[in-house]
Each structure stands twice: as C-alpha cells, then as structure tokens.
N, C-alpha and C positions, 0 to 999 in steps of 0.2 A: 231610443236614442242612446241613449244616453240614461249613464249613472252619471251625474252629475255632479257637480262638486260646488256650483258654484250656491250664490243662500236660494235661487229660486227651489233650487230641490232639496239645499241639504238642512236636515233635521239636526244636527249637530255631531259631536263630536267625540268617537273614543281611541279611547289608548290601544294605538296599535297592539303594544304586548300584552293589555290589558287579561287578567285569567280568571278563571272561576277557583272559588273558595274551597280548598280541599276536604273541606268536609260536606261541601253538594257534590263534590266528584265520586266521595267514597259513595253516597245513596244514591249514584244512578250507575248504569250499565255502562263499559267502557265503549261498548259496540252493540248496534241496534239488535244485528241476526249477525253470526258467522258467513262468510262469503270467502269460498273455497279460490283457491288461483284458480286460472282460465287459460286454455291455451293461444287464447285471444289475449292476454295480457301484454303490453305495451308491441302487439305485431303491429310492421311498419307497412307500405304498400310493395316497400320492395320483398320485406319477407313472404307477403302474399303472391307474389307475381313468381316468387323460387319458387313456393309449392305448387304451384300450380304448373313449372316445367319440368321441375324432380319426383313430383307424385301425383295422386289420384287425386288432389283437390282441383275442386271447381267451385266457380261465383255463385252454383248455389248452393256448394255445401258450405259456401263462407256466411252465405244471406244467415241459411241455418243457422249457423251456429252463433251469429251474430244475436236475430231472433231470438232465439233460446235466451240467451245473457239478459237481450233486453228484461224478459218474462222474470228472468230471476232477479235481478240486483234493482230493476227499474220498477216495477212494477210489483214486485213484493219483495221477501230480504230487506234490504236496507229501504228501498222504497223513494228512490231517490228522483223518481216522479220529473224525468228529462224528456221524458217520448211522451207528443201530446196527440200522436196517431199512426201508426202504421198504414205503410203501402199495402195494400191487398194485394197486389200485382206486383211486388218484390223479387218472390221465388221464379214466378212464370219471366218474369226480366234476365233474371240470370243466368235464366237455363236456354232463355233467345242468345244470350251475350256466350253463353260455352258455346256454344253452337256456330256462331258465327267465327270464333277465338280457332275451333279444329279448322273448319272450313277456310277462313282469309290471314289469320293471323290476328294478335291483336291491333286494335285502333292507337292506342297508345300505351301509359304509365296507368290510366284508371280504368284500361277495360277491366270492366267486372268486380271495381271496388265496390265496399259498401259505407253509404254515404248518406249523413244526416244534413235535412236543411232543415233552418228556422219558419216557422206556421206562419213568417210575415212575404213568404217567397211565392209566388202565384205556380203552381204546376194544373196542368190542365190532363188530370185522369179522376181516379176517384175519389183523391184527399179534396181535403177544405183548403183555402185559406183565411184565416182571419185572426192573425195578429192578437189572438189568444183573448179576442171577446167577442159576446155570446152575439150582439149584435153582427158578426158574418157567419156566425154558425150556418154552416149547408149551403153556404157561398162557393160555387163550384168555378173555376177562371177558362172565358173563353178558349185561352191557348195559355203555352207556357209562358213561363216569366221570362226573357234571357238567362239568367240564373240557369235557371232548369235546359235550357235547350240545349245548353254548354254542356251542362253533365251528359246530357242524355249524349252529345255527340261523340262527346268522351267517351262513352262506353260505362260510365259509370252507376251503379242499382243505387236509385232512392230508397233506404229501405223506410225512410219515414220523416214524418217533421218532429222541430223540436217545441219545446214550451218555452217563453220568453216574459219577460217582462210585458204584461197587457200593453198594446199600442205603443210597444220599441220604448215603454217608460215614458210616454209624454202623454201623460195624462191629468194628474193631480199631482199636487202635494202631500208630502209626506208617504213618498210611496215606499212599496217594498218590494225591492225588486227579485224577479224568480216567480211571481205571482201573476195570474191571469186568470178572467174570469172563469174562460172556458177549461185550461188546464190543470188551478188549484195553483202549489206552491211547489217549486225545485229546491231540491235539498244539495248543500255539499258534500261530497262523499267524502270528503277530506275529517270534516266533523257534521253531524246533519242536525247540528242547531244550528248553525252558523249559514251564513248566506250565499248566494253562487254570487252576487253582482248581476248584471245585466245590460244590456237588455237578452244578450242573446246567450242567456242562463240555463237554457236547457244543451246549446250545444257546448259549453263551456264542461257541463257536468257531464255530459256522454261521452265526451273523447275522452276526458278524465279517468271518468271508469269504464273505459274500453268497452262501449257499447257500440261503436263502430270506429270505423279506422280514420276517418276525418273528417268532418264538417265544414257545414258556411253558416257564419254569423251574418249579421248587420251593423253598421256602425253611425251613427250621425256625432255623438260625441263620446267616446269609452265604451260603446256597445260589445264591439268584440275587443278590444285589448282589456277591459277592467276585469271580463269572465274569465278571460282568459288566463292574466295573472293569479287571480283568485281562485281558480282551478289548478293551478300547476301545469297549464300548457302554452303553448305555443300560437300567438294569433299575428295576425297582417292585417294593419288595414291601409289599403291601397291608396294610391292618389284617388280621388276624384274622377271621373271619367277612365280609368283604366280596367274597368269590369262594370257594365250596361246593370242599368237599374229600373227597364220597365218592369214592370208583374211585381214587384216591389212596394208591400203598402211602406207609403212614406212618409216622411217627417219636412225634411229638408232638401230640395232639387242643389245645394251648395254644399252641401256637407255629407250626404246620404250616399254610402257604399257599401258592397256586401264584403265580404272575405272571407280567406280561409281559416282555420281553427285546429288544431292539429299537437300530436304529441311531440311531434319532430320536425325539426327545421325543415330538414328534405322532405318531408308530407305536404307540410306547409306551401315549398315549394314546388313540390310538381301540381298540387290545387290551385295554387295562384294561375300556374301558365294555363290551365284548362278552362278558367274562369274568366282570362281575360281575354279583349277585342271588343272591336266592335260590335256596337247595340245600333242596328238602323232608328231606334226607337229612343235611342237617349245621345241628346246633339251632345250633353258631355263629353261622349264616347269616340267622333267623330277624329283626331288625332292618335285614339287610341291604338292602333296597329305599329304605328312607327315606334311606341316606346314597348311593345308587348315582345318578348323576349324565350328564352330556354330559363327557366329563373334556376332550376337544379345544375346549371352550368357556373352557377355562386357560391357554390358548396364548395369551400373551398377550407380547408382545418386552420391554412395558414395564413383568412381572411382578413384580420387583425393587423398584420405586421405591417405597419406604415401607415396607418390608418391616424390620421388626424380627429379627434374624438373632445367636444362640449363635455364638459359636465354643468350643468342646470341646478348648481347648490339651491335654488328658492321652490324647485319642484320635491327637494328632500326635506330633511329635518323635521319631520312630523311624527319620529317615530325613532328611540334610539336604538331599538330593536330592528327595526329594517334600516337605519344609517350603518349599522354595524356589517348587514348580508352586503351592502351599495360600498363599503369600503373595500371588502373584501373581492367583490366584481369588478372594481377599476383597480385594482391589486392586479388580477387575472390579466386585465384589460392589456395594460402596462408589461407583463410580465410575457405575453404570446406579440408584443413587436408595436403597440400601439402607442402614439404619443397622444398624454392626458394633459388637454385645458383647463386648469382647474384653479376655478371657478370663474363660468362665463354670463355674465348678467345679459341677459332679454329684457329688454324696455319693455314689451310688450304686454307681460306679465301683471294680470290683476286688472288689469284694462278693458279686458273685450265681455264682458261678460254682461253687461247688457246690453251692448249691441250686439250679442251674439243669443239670446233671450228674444230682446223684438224682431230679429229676423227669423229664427226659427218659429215664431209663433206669427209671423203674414205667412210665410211659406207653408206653414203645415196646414192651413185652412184651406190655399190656393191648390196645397200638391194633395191632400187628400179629396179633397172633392171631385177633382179629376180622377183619380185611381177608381174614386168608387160608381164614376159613371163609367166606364170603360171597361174594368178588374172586374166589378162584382155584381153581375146579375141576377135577379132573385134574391139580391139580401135585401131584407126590411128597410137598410137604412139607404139614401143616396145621397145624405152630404155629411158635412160634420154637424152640423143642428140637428141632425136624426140622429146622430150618433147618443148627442148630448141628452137628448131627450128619451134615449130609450134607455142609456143607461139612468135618469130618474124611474124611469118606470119599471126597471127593473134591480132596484135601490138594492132590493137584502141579496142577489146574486153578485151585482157589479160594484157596487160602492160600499162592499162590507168592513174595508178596513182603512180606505181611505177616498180621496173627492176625484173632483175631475174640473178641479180650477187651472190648469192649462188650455183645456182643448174649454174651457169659458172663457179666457182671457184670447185664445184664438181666431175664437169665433166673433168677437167684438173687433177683427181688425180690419183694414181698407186692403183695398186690390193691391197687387203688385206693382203695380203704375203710382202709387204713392210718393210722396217726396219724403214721406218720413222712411219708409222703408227702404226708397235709393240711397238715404244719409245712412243707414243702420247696416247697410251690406258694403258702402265704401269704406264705413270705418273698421268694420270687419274685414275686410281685405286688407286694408293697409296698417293696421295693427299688428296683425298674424305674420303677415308675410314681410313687408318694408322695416318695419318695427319690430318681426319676430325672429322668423326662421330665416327667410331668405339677409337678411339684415346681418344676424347675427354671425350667420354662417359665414358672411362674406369679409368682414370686421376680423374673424381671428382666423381667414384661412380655412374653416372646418371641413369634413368630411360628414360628420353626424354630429348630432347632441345626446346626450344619453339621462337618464335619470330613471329612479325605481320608478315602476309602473302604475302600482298602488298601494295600499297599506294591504294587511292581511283580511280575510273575508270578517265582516261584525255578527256575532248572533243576530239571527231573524227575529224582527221586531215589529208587531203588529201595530202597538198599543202607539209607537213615538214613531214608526216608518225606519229608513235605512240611517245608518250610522254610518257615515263617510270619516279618513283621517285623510290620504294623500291622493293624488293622481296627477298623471300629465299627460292627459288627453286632449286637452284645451286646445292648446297651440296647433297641433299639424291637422286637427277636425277644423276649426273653421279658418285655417288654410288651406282647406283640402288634401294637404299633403301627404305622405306614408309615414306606417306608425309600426314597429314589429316589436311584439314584448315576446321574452325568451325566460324560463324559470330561472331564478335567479338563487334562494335557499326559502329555508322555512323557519316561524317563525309561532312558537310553539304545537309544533309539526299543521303550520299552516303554512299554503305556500305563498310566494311575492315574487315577480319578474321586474325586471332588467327590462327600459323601452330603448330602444334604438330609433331616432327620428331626424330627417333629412327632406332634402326639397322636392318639389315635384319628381315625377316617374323616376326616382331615385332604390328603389326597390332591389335591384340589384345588388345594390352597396351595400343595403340593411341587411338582407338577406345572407351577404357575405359576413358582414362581421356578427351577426346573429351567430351564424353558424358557427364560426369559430368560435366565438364564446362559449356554445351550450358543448361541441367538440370538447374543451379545454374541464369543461365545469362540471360536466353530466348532473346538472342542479338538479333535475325531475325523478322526483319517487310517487310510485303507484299510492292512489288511496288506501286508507284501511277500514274506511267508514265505520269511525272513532263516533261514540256519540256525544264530546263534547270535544276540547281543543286539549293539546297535553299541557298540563299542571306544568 
C-alpha cells in the first residue's frame, strides 16, 4: 500500500535534516564498493530508440547490458538488493522483439525497452508472483496480469521483477519498508543505511541506479510516489481505473493502481500511455478509454505558464530543510508563468484516516481472497487465514522483525455488504473528494494543488520499524485521484520531490506542469551510493 503516515503504521517521528555524528561518519566508509559510471547512466527511452537507428544496438544488447548492471550494483557492489528475480527469457524476448523491429517496424515508444515490474504484478511465464512472501513462493499465475499484457503488447522486455515492501506494506505494525520475506531488505543507493520507502521499493531503487530504464510500481496509498520521491525519481500514480488491475495482488478494489516510475517525465510518460485502457477484468476500467490519451503530447517546457496552482501549507512544514527546497520550487513555479495560491486550506485534511483504515482492512480481506483463488494456483495458502497462519508457522522467516496485526485486524471483518463498511467508504468519498480535491479545487479556481511529496528517506530500522516526517499521499489515494511527484532538491544529498495533484483523469495537466518543472529545474542527480547521508 502504502507507506503510511497515518498512527496505524507510523512508529514515530524524525528530523527531516536530522544527521549523523561526525565522528561515526569518520569510522565508517563513505561508500560501500566503488561503482564505475555506466553507459546506461541516466539513458532515456528515447536515447535508446536513437541507438538503435544510428547504430548496431539492439533490445538484446540493451537486455545485456542491462543484465550485467543489475549483477554488479544489485546484486554485489553496493548490493542494493532491487531485483527479487530475473526473467530467464529476457534475452530470448529481445532478440524475438529485433526481429520483428527489422522485419515490420517498431510497435511503438517501448519496443524493446527494458522494464522492471514489482513481484506483486501476476505475469504468466517462468517468474513467481508473490508480493514478496514466502507463502506464494512457486506460485506460478494462470495468464498475465493486465499489467503485463500491456507491456508485452508494447513490445516491451520484462527483464525481471522488483522487491517490495512484503504484501504492498499491509501487513503489521511497525513495519519496515523495502523488506520482504522472500527478497530480504532494499537498500538506497542514494545512502544504503537509509531506506527506499515503499511499497514499491525495489522499483524506486532500480530506476534510481539505472538498472533499467523504467518501471511499474503499485500504489494504494504512497506506494509509488513515496519511492519515488525518496529515490530521486519520477512516479504517477493514475486515477483509479485508468490502468486495469487484475493479476494484481491487492489491497484495495478503491484505491489500488499500478504506475509508472521513471527517471524522466517523458519516460514516465510514454509508460503511462502503454499501461493504460481498458481491463475487460476490472469494471474500474470500463470508462477508461475515453480519458486514455498520447500523455508525451504534455510535454510541453512551457507547461507552467498560466497554470493556476494550490499550495497545501498543512501538507509542509515538517521539515525546515524540505520547506526551504518547497520555497524555492514555487519560486521556479511562479517564475516559468504560473500563478501561486498560497496558502489553500483543505477541510479534508486529518479526517479520513480512519475511515480510510476500515475500508482498506474489509477490502483487503474481500480483494485478497479472490486473487488467491483465481491468481494463485498451487500456493499453499487460498485465503487470507492461511496467509495468517502460515506466516505463524513460519515466525523466524516472516515475522523476524515485525507482526502481522493488519491482515489480523482484516481478517476479523464482515463482507462488503456491511453497513459499517458502506458508512466507511461514503465518508471516504466525500471527505476526499466534496471536502478535498474536488472541493477545494473548485472554491479557488485551481488547476492543481502542489505540496512536497515527502521528507527525505529515515535510516532503516529494524528494532522501532519506519520513521515517517511528511507526505501527501492521503488525499488523491483515497480519492482515487492522480498524484505525479517530480525531484524536487536534496537534502543532505538525499533526494525530496515536488507532488502535483488534480482531479480525476486529469493526468494530462500533471504531466504538463510536471514537466515543465523538472524542464526548468533539472532537480535529479544520479546516486553515488554513499554509505551513510552527507554531514
């Protein structure tokens, strides 16, 4: 789901700029291993798509070389532990997709990228899926997920899945996100004590350190924008129904989307348009063609100028080291043609949070128990009670560091047919949206609301779970709405984005002034995988 902010997950609280003591920094390494540049270093799809008509590359020498990286920087080197499995059939993918590239031409913007999805997306070859615990380990998915059929149609090489926060973070208390039973722990290549966020923590860290060229998260609340920021890249998370979410293990049928993830707006953007449409499999989705668009036609530098823009002062001020990057952004903002609201109060705010808790905990019971009779044949477990029960009986793998009093407090709830759970999702609706976004928006005029994303990544902590300071994921998650965070600066060389958030199938507009922003700001610097944050 969800990195959460609200008290059911969060363990407390640090200083954003908070640093380490100059004298533990002189007794440790400044950098775990040396890690040479790459010529895969911040390449875009379009700079892929030049070599491949000016010279001898091809999709599988990109897989390779791709490949290769992962082995170094992922997998030893820095050990930044993103890739929870490689495609066996990656190479032999690309070398169908050049083939078909001489012979018809390409399909589109992603024949023959290479492309990380998260272990909670169903593909039906030789990977798993299982949402990064042990209980679907060897759980193979009748067919693909949507998700996947989309790339595949694309033209686009799975070259592998990522590691995530165990079950999208909705599991227990005091968790730590990055961590899974099946995959261990994801490191930040930005500092690799510090934490990715999550849930979709391994593709936040892959794109990061250019292990491949874009990714798909998940989102239910902050799943892809909190990695994202805290990575230093680029995420979307779409309205609701504008990208099909069966093969999907899920949390929330209200709130649950996947997205793109990406170093660059226009990556971002041309993954969004190849991910979205119709899902015959998710009635979400069913609308979804009339708002599905060209989104790389928003790419516009001088998206900004005239742009009516929220500032959300109650979603900042948690940090005066990120209020300082957030002044300096609506400086930019202001400066490239945009008029700043400032400061726009949301009623909404502080309100939904537990009805936005009891609805995702009837839905996760309802929406996983279906998945797993459907999704997952031959796993041990088929409902969430097996889930629960296997992680006790398998206590010193799954519950080494922390419980699993979510999916217990899940499991204790009534059908969907509830009257407590119809009051818990209408006041979630009308909070968010009459009270929120749509509300708010409509009261000052707006185009967007803006606000930093999140605070900077907290040291991994086993012993107390995640340290949360900011975020403003709340509002447009359980509005369903779209959410696009864009890097924003760094913040003792850790990075923080900038969210852009607007109302339903509004994507377009985000997209646009995203872009001009990061155009305006070039905020994004490559890791260096520092082994702790700069002094």
């Amino acid at each position: 789901m969800t990195i959460r902010r609200r008290d059911f997950l969060k363990t407390g609280l640090v200083a954003a700029g908070a640093t380490v003591a100059p004298e533990l920094l002189a007794q440790a390494p400044r950098q775990q291993a040396p890690v040479a540049t790459s010529e895969l270093d911040e390449i875009t799809i379009a700079d892929l798509r030049t070599e491949r008509k000016t010279g001898p590359s091809s999709a599988r020498e990109h897989a390779e070389r791709y490949l290769a990286r992962i082995k170094e920087i992922d997998k030893s080197g820095p050990g930044i532990n993103s890739v929870i499995e490689i495609n066996p059939d990656a190479l032999t993918i690309a070398s169908q997709l050049d083939a078909e590239r001489h012979a018809k031409g390409p399909r589109g913007p992603l024949h023959g990228i290479p492309v990380l999805i998260k272990d909670n997306i169903a593909t039906a070859d030789k990977m798993q899926t299982t949402a990064g615990s042990l209980a679907l380990a060897g759980a193979k998915a009748p067919r693909d997920s949507a998700v996947a059929a989309k790339l595949r149609a694309a033209g686009a090489v799975i070259l592998g899945k990522t590691n995530l926060s165990e079950w999208a973070n909705f599991r227990g208390d005091h968790s730590t996100s990055g961590w899974s039973g099946r995959g261990g722990l994801t490191r930040n290549p930005y500092a690799l004590d510090r934490n990715t966020s999550g849930s979709s923590s391994g593709s936040g860290a892959a794109v990061a350190a250019n292990l491949c060229v874009v990714a798909v998260g998940t989102e239910t609340d902050g799943s892809i924008v909190s990695p994202s920021s805290i990575n230093g890249i680029v995420g979307i998370k779409p309205t609701v129904g504008l990208v099909g979410r069966s093969g999907i293990v899920p949390i929330s049928h209200t709130q649950d989307t996947a997205g793109p993830m990406a170093r660059t707006v226009a990556d971002a953007a041309a993954l969004l348009g190849a991910l979205a449409g119709v899902d015959p499999a998710d009635e979400a989705t069913r609308d979804a063609q009339q708002h599905v668009t060209d989104y790389t036609r928003s790419l516009d530098p001088n998206g900004l100028r005239g742009a009516r823009l929220g500032v959300v002062r109650k979603l900042a001020g948690f940090s005066r080291h990120v209020d300082r990057l957030f002044e300096i952004a609506l400086a930019a903002m202001k400066q490239a043609g945009a008029e700043i609201i400032d400061p726009v109060e949301v009623a909404a705010l502080g309100k939904m949070d537990e009805a936005e808790l009891q609805v995702l905990l009837f839905e996760f019971k309802a929406d996983l128990n279906r998945y797993l009779a459907e999704w997952a044949p031959g796993a041990p477990i088929r409902t969430l009670q097996d889930a629960i029960a296997f992680n006790e009986q398998n206590a010193a793998r799954e519950l080494p560091h922390f419980g699993q009093e979510l999916m217990v407090k899940a499991q204790a709830k009534d059908a969907l047919t509830s009257s407590e759970y119809q009051k818990y999702l209408a006041d979630c609706r009308y909070l968010s949206r009459m009270e929120g976004i749509d509300g708010t928006m409509e009261k000052h005029k707006l185009d967007a609301l803006v606000a930093p994303t999140d605070g900077p990544a907290w040291t991994t902590d086993f012993v107390n779970g995640d340290h949360f300071s900011g975020s403003s994921s709340t509002l447009p998650a359980v509005a369903g709405y779209p959410h696009i965070t864009v890097p924003m600066g760094f913040c003792f060389g850790l990075p923080v984005g900038v969210s852009f958030i607007g109302r339903a199938w509004s994507e377009p507009a985000l997209i646009k002034y995203g872009y001009a922003f990061e155009q305006m700001t070039k905020a994004r610097k490559p890791p260096r995988f520092m082994a702790h944050a700069e002094a």
